[in-house]
C-alpha positions in Angstrom: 18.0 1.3 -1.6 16.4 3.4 -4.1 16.2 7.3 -2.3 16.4 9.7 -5.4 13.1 11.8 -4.7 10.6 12.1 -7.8 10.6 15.9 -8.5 7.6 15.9 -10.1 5.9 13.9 -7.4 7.3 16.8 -5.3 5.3 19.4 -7.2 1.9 17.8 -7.6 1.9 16.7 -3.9 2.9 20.3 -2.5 -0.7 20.4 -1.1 -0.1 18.0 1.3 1.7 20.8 3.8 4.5 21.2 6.1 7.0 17.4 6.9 5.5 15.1 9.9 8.0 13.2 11.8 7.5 9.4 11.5 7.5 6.7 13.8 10.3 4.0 13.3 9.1 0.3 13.3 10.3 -1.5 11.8 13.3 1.6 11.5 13.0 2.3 7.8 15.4 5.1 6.5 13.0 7.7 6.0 12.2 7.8 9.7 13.8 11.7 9.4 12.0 12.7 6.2 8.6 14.9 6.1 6.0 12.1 5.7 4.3 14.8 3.0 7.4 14.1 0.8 7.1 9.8 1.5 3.4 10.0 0.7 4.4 12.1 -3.1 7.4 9.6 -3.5 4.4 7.0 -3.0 2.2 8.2 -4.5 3.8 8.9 -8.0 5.0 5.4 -7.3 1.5 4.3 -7.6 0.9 6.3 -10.4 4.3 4.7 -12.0 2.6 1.4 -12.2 -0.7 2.6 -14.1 -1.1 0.8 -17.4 1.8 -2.1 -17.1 0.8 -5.0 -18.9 0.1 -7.0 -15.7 -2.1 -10.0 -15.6 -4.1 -10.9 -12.7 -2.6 -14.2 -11.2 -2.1 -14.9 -7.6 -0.9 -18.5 -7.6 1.3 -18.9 -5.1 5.6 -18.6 -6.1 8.4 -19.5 -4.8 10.4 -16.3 -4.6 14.2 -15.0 -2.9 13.9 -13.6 0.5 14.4 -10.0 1.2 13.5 -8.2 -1.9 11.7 -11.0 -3.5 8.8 -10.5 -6.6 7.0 -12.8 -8.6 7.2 -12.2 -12.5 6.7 -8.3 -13.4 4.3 -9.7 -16.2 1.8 -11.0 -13.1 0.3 -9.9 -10.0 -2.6 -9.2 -8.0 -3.9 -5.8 -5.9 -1.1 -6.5 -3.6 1.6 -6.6 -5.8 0.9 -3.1 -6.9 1.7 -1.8 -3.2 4.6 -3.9 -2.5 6.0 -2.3 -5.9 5.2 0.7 -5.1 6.2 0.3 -1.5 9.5 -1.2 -3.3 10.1 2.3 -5.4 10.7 4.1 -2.2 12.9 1.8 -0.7 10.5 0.1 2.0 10.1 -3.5 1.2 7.1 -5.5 3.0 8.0 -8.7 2.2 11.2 -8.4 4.5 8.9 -6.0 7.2 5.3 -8.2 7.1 7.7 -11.0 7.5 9.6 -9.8 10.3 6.3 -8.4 12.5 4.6 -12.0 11.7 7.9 -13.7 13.2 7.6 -11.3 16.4 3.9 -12.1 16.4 2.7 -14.6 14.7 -1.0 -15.0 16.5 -1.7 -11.5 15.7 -2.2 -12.5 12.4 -5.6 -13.9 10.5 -5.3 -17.7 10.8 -7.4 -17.9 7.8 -5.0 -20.2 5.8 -4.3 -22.7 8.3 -0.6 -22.1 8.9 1.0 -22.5 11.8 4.4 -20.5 10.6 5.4 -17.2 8.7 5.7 -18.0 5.2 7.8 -15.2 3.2 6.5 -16.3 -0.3 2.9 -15.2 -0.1 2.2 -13.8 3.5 2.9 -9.4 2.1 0.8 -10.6 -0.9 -2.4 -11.2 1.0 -4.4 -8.3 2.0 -5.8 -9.2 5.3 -2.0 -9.4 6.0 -1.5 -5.9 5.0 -4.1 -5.0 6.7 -3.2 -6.4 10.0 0.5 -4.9 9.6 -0.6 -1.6 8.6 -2.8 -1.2 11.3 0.0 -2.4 14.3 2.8 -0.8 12.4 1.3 2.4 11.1 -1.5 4.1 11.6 -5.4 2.9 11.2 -7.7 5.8 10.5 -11.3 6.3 10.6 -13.4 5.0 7.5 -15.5 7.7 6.4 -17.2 8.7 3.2 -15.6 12.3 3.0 -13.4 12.5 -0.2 -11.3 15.0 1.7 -10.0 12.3 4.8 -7.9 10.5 2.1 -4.4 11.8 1.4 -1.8 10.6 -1.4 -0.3 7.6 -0.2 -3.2 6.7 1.9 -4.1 2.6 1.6 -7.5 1.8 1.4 -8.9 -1.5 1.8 -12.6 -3.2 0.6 -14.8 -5.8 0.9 -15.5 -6.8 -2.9 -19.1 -8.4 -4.3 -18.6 -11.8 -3.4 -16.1 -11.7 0.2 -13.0 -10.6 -1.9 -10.7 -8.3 -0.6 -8.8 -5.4 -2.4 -6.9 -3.0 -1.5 -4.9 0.3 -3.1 -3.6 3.8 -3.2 -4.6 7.0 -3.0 -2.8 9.3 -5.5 -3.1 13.1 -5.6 -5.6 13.0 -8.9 -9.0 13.5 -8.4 -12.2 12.6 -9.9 -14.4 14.7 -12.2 -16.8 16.8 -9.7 -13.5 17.0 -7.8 -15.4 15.5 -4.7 -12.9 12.4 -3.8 -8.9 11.2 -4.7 -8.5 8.6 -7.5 -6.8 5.3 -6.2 -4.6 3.3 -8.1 -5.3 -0.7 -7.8 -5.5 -3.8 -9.9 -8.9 -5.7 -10.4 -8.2 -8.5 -13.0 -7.4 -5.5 -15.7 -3.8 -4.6 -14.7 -3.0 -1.5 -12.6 -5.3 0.9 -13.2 -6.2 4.4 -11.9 -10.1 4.9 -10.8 -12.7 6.6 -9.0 -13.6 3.6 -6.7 -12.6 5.3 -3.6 -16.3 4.5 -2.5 -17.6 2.1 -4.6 -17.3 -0.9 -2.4 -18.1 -1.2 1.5 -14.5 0.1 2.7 -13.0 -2.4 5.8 -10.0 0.3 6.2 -7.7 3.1 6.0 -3.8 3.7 6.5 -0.9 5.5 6.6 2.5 3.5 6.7 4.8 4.5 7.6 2.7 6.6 10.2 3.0 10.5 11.1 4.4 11.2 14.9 1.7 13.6 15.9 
């Protein structure tokens, strides 16, 4: 697993304060480092994947089980946070996977199957959003720029019933008012001021703080 930190990640994301204990489920091995330090490493992850030459396909793949990816060259808004998830050595194919197999009736039964399936279910963001919020922590949707920290997932109801989801990162936009998020909307991974410009459905920290 990939644990070298990102130094510079260390220094823009110095802000964030003083290390959190974090809550272990599934266990993942950062369960004794300061969640300010997880959220830069994830953060700068993000950030890592701004401007690959990704294009927007979510057909469903075939793809090895744990640690699986579909092509590099292809991806949706998920993809982005599995990679980035990925980067910092937490991989939610093998941990959306596992909680669906614990719990398989918690999840949305939009797609009519009646098993886990490891090939698409960490690529679909109601998903994500169901594991985020049983395995980390939901938080209150507000429309204060200031209650969303690097590393923070945001998820949104698009024009049409689509639904998209990305990161926070610690940039921010031009009046300085709210965090840019990095996410990928048929254009590859980009990084945008669109913290509020879709209805937001939610807002996460995973792995979450012990408080």
């Amino acid at each position: 697993m990939r644990r070298h930190a990102i130094a510079t990640a260390s220094v823009l994301l110095a802000s964030l304060g003083a290390a959190m204990g974090m809550r272990a489920f599934p266990a993942p091995a950062f369960a004794q480092e300061g969640r300010d330090d997880l959220a830069a490493r994830l953060a700068a992850a993000a950030l890592d994947r701004v401007g690959k030459p990704v294009r927007y396909d979510g057909r469903y793949r075939a793809i090895p089980y744990p640690g699986g990816d579909v092509p590099q060259n292809v991806g949706v808004c998920t993809d982005v946070i599995v990679r980035a998830y990925r980067a910092v050595g937490i991989d939610l194919q093998k941990e959306v996977h596992e909680d669906m197999t614990e719990d398989f009736g918690a999840y949305p039964g939009r797609w009519g199957l009646d098993r886990p399936d490891p090939n698409i279910d960490h690529r679909r963001v109601a998903n994500l959003e169901t594991f985020f919020g049983r395995r980390g922590r939901s938080l209150p949707v507000s429309d204060r720029g200031e209650d969303y920290r690097p590393g923070d997932l945001v998820t949104w109801t698009l024009p049409g019933g689509n639904l998209h989801i990305g990161i926070v990162v610690d940039r921010r936009a031009r009046d300085g008012a709210r965090p840019l998020v990095v996410h990928h909307l048929n254009r590859g991974p980009r990084m945008e001021d669109i913290l509020f410009a879709y209805p937001i459905r939610g807002h996460y920290r995973y792995p979450a703080p012990d408080r």
